[in-house]
PyMOL Python script that loads the backbone (N, CA, C, O; Angstrom):
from pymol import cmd

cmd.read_pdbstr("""\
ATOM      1  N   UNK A   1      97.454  88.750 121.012  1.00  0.00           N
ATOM      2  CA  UNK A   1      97.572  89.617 119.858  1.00  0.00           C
ATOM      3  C   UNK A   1      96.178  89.878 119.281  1.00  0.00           C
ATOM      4  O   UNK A   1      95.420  88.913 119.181  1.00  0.00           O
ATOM      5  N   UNK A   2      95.705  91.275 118.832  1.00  0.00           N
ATOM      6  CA  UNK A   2      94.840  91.480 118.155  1.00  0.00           C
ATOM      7  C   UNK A   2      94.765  90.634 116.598  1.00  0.00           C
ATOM      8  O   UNK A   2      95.629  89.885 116.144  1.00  0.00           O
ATOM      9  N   UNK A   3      93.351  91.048 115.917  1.00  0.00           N
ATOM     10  CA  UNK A   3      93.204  90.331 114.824  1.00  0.00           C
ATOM     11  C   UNK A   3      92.534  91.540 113.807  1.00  0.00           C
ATOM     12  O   UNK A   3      91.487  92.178 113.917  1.00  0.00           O
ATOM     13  N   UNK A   4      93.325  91.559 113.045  1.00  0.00           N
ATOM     14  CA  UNK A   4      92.401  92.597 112.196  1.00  0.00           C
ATOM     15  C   UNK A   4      91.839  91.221 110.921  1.00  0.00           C
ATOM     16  O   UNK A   4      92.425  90.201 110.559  1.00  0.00           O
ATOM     17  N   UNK A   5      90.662  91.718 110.581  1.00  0.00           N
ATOM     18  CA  UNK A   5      89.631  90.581 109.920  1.00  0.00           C
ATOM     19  C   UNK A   5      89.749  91.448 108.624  1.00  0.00           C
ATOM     20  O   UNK A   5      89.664  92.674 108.682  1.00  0.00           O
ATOM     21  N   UNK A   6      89.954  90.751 107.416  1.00  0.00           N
ATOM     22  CA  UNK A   6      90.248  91.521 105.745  1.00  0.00           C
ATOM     23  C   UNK A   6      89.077  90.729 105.380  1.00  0.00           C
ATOM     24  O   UNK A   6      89.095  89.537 105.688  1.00  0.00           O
ATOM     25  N   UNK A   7      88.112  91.182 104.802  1.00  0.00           N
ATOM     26  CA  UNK A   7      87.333  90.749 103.957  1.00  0.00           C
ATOM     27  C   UNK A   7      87.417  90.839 102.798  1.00  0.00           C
ATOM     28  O   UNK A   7      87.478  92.060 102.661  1.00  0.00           O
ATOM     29  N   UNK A   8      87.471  90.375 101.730  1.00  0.00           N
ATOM     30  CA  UNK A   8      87.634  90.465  99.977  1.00  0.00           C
ATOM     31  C   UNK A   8      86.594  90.005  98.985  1.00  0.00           C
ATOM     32  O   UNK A   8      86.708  88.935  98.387  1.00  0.00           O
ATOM     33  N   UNK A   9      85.524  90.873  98.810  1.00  0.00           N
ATOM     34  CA  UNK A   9      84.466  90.221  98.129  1.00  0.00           C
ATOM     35  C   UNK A   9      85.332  90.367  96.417  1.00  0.00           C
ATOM     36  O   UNK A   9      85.860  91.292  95.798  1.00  0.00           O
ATOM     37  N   UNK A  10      85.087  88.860  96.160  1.00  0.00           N
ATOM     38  CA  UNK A  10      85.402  88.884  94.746  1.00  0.00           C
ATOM     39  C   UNK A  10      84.418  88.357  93.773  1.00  0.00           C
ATOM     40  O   UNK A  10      83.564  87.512  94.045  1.00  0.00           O
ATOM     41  N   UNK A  11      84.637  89.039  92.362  1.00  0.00           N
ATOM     42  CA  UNK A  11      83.821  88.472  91.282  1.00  0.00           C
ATOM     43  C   UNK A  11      84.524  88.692  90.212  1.00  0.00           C
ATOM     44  O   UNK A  11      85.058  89.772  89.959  1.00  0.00           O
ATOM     45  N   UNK A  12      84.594  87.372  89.286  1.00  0.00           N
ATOM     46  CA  UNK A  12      86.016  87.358  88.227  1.00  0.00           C
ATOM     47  C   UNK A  12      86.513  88.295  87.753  1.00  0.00           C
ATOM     48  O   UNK A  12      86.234  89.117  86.880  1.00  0.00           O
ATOM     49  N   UNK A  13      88.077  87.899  89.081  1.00  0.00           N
ATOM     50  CA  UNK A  13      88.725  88.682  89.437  1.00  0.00           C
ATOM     51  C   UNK A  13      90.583  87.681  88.816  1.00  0.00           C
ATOM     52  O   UNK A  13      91.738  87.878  89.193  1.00  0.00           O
ATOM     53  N   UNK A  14      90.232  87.068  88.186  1.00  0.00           N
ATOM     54  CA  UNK A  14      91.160  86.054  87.939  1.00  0.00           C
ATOM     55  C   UNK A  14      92.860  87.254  87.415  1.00  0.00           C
ATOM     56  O   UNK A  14      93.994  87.088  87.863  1.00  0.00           O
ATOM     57  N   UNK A  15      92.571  87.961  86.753  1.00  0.00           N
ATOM     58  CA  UNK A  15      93.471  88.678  86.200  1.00  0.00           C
ATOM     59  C   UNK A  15      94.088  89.287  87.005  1.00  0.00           C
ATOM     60  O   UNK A  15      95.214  89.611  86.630  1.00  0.00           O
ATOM     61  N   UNK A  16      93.563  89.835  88.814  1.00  0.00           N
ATOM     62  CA  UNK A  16      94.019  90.664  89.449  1.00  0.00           C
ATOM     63  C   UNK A  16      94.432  90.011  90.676  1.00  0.00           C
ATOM     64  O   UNK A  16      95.453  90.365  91.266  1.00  0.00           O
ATOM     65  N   UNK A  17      93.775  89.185  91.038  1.00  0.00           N
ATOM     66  CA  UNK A  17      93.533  88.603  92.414  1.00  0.00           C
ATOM     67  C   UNK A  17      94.796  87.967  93.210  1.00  0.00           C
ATOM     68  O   UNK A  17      94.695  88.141  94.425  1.00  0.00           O
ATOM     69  N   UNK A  18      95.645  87.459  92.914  1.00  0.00           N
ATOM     70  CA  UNK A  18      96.817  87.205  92.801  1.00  0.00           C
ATOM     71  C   UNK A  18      97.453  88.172  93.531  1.00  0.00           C
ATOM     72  O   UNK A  18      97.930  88.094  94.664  1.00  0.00           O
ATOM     73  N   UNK A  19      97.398  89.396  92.514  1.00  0.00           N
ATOM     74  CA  UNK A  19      98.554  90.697  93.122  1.00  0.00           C
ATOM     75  C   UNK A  19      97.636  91.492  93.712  1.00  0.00           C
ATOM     76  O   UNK A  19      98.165  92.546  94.063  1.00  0.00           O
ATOM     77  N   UNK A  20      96.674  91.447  93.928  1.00  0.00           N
ATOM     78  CA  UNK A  20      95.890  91.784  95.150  1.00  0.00           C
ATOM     79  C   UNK A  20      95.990  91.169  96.273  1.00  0.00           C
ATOM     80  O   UNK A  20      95.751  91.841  97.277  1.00  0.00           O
ATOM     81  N   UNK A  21      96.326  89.893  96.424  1.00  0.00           N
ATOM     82  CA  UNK A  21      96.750  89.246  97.334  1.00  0.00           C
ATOM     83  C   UNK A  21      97.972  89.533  98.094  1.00  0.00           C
ATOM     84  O   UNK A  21      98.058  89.697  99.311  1.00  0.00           O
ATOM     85  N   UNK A  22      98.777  89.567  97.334  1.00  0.00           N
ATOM     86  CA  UNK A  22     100.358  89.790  97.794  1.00  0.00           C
ATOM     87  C   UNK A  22     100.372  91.461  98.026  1.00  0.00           C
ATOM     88  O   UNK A  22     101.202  91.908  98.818  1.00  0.00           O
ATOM     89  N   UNK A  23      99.445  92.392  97.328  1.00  0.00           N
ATOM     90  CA  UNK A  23      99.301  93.618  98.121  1.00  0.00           C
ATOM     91  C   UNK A  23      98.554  94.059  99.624  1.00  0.00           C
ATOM     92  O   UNK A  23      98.801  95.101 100.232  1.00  0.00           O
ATOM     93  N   UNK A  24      97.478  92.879 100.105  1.00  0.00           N
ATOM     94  CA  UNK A  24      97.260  92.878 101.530  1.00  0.00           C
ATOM     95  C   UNK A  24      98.311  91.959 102.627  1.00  0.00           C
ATOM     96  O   UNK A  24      98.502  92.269 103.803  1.00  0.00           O
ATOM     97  N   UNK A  25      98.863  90.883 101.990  1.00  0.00           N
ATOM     98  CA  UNK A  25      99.756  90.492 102.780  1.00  0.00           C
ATOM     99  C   UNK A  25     101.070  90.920 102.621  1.00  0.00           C
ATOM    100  O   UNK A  25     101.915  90.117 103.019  1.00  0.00           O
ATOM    101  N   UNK A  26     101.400  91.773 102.235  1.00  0.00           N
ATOM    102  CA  UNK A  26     102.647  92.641 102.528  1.00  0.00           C
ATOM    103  C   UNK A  26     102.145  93.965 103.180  1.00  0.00           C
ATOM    104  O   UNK A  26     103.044  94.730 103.529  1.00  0.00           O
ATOM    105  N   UNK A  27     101.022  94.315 103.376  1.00  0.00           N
ATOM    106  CA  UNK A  27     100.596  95.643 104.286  1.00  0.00           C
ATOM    107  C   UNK A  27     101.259  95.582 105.508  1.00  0.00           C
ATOM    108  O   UNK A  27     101.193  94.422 105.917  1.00  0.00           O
ATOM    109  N   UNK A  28     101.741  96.151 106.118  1.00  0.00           N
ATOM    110  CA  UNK A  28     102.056  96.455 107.322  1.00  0.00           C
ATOM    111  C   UNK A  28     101.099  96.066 108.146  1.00  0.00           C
ATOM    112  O   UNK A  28     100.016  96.353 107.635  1.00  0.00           O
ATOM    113  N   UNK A  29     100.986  95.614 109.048  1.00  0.00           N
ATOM    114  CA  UNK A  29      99.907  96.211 109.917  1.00  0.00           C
ATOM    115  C   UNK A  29     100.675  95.279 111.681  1.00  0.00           C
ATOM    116  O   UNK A  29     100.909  94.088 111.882  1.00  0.00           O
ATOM    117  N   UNK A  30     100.833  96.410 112.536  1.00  0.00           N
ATOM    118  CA  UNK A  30     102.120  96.492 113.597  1.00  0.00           C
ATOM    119  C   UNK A  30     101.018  95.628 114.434  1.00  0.00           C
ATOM    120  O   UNK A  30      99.806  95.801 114.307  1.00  0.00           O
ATOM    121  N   UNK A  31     101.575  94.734 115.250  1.00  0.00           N
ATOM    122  CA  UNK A  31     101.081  94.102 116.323  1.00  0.00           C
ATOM    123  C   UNK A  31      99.410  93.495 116.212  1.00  0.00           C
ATOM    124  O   UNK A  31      98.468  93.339 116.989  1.00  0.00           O
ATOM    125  N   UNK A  32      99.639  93.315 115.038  1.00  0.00           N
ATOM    126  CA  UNK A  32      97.887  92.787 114.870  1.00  0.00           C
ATOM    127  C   UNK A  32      98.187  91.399 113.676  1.00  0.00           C
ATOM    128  O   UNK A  32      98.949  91.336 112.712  1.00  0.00           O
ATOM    129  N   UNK A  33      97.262  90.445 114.229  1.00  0.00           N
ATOM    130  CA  UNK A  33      97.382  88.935 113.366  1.00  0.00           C
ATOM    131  C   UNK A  33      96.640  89.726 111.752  1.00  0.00           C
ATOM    132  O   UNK A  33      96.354  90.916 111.878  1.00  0.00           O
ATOM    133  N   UNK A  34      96.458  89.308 110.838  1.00  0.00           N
ATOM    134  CA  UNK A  34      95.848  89.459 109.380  1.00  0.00           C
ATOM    135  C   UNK A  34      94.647  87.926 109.488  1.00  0.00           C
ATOM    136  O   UNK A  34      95.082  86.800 109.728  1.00  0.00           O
ATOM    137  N   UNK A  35      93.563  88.141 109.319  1.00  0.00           N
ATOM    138  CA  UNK A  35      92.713  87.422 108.955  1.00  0.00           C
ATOM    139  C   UNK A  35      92.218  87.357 107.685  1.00  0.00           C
ATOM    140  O   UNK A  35      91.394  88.233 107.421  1.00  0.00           O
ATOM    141  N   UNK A  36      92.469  86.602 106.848  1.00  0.00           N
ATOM    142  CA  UNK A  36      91.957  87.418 105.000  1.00  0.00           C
ATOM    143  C   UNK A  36      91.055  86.679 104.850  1.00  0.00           C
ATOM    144  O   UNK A  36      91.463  85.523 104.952  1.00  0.00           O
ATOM    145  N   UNK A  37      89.741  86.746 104.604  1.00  0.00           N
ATOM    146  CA  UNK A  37      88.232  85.811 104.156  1.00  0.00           C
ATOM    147  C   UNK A  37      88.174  86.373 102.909  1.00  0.00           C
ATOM    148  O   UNK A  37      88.512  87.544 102.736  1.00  0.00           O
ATOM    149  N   UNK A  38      87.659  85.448 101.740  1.00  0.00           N
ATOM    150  CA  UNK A  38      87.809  86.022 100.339  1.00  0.00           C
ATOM    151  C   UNK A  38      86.575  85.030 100.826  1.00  0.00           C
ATOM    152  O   UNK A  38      86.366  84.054 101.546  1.00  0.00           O
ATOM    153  N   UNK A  39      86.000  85.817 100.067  1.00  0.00           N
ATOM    154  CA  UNK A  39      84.084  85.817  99.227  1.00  0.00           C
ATOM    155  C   UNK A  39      84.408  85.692  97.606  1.00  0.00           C
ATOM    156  O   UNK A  39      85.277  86.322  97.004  1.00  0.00           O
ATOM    157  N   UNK A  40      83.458  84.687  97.035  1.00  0.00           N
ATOM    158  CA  UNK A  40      83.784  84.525  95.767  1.00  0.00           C
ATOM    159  C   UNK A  40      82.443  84.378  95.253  1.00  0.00           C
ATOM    160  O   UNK A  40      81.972  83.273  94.986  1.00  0.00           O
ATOM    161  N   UNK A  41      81.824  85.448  95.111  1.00  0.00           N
ATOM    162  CA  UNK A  41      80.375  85.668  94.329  1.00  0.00           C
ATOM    163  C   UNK A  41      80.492  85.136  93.015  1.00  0.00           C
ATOM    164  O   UNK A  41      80.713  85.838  92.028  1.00  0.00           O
ATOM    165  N   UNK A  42      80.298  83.479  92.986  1.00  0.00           N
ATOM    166  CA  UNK A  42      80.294  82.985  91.473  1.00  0.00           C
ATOM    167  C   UNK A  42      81.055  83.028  90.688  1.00  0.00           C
ATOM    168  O   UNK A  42      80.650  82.593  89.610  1.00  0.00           O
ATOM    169  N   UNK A  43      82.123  83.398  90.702  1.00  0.00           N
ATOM    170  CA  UNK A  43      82.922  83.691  89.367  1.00  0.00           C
ATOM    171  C   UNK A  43      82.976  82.936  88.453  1.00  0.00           C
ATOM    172  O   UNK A  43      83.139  81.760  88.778  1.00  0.00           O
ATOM    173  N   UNK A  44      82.878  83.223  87.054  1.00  0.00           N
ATOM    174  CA  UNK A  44      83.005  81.733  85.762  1.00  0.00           C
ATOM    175  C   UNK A  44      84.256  81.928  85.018  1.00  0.00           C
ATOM    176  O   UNK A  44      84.562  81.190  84.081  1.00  0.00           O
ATOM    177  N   UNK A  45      85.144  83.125  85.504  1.00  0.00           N
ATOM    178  CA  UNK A  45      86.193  83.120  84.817  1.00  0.00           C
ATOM    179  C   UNK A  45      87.663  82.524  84.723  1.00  0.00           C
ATOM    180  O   UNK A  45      88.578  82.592  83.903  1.00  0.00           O
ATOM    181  N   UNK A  46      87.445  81.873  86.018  1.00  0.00           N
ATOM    182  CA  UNK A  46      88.438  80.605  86.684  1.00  0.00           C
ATOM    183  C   UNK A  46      89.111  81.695  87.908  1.00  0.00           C
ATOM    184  O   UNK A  46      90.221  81.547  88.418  1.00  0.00           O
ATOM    185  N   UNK A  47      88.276  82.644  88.174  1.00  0.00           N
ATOM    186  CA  UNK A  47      88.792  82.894  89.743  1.00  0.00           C
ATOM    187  C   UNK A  47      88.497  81.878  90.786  1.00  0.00           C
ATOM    188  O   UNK A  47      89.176  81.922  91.811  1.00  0.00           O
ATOM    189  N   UNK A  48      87.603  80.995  90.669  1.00  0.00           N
ATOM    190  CA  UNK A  48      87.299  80.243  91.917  1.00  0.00           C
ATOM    191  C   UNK A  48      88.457  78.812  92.025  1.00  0.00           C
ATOM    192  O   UNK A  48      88.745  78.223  93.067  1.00  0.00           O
ATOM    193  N   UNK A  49      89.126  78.408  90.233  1.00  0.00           N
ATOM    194  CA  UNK A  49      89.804  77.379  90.708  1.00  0.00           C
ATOM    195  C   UNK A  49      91.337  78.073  90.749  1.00  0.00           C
ATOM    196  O   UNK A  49      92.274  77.278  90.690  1.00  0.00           O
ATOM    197  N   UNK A  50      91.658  79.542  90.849  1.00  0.00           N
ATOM    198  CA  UNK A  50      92.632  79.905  91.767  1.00  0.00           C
ATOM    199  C   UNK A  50      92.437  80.667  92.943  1.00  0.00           C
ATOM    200  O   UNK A  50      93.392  81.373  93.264  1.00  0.00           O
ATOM    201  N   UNK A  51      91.228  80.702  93.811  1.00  0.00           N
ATOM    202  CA  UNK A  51      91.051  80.317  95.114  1.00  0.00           C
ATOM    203  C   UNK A  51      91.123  79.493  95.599  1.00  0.00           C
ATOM    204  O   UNK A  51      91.288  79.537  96.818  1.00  0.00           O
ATOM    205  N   UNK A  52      91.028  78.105  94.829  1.00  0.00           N
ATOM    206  CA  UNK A  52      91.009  76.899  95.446  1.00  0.00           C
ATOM    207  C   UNK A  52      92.430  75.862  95.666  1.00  0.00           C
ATOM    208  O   UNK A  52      92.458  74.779  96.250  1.00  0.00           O
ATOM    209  N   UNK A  53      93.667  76.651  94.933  1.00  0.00           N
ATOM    210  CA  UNK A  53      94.718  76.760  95.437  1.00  0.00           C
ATOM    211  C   UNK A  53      95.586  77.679  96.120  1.00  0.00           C
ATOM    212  O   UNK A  53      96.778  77.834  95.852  1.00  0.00           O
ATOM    213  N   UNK A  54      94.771  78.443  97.250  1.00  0.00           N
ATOM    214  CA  UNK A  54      95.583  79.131  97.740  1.00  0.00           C
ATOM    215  C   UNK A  54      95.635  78.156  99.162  1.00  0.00           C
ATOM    216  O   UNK A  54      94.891  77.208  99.412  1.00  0.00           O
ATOM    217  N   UNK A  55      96.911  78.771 100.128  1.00  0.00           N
ATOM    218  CA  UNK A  55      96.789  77.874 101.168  1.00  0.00           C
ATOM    219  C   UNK A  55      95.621  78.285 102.299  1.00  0.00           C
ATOM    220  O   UNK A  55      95.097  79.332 102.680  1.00  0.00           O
ATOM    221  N   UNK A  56      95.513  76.834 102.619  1.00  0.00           N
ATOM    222  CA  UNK A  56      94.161  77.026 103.910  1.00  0.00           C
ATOM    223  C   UNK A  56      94.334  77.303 105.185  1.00  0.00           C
ATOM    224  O   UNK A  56      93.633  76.877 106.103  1.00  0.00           O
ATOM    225  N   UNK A  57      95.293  78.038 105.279  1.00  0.00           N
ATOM    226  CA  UNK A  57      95.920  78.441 106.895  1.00  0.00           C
ATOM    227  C   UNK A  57      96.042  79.751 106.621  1.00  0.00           C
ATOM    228  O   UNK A  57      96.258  80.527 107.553  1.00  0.00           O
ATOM    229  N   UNK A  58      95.929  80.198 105.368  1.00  0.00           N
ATOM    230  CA  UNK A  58      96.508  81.929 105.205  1.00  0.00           C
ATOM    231  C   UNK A  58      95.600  82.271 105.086  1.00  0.00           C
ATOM    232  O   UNK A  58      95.534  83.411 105.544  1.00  0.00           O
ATOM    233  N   UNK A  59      94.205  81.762 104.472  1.00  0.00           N
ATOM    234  CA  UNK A  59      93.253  82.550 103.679  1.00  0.00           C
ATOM    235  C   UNK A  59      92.032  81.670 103.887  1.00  0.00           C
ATOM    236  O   UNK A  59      92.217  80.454 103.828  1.00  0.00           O
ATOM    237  N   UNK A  60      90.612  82.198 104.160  1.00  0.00           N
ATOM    238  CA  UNK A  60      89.757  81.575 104.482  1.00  0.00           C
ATOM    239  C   UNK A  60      88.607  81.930 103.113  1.00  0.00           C
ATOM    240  O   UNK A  60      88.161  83.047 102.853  1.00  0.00           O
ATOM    241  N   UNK A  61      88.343  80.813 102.468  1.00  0.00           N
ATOM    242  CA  UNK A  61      87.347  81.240 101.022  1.00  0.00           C
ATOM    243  C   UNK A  61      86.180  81.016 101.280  1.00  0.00           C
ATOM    244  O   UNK A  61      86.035  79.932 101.845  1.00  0.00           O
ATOM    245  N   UNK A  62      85.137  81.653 101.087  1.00  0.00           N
ATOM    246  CA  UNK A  62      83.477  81.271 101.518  1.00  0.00           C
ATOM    247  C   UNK A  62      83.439  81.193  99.812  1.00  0.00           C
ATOM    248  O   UNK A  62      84.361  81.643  99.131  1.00  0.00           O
ATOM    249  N   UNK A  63      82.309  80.593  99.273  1.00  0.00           N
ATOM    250  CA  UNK A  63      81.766  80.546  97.905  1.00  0.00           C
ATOM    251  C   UNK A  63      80.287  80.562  98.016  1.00  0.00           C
ATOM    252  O   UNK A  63      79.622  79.868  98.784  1.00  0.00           O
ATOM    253  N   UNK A  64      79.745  81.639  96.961  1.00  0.00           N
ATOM    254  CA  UNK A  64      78.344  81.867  97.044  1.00  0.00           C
ATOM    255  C   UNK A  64      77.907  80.503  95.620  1.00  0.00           C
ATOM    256  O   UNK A  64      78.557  79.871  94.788  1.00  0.00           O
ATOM    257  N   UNK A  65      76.708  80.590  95.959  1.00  0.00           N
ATOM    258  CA  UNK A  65      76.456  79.322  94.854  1.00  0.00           C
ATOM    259  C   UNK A  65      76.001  79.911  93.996  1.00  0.00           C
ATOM    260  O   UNK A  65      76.132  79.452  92.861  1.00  0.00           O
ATOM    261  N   UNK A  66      75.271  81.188  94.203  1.00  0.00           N
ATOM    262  CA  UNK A  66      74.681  82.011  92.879  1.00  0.00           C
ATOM    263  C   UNK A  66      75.370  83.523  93.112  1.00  0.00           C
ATOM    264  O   UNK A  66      75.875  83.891  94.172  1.00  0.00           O
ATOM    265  N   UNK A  67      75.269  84.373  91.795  1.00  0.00           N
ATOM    266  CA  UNK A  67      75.543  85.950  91.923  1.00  0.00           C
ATOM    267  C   UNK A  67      74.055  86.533  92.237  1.00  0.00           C
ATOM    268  O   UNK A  67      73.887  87.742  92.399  1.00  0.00           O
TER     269      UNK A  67
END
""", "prot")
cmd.dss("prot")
cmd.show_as("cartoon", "prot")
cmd.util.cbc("prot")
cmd.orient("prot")
């Protein structure tokens, strides 16, 4: 099976991120795996400690140390 790769650069994004989430993993996408990497350019608004409960098999989080 193919892999389509989602990249998601985020920056406190706490208010949205969530249903942004559940709007790429309900996309369609026919005969291809979903790869989702979320980038988290610093956030101080508590987007990073709800990245840090999402699951680690669905979603892959990189964290920048500075913006």
């Amino acid at each position: 099976m193919k892999k389509l790769s989602i990249i998601i650069p985020v920056f406190n994004e706490k208010q949205t991120i969530l249903k942004l989430l559940d709007h790429v993993c309900a996309a369609s996408t026919p005969d291809l795996e979903k790869e989702i990497i979320i980038v988290d350019d610093f956030s101080t608004d508590g987007t990073k400690d709800i990245l840090k409960t999402l699951p680690k098999d669905k979603y892959k989080v990189v964290y920048h140390d500075v913006n």
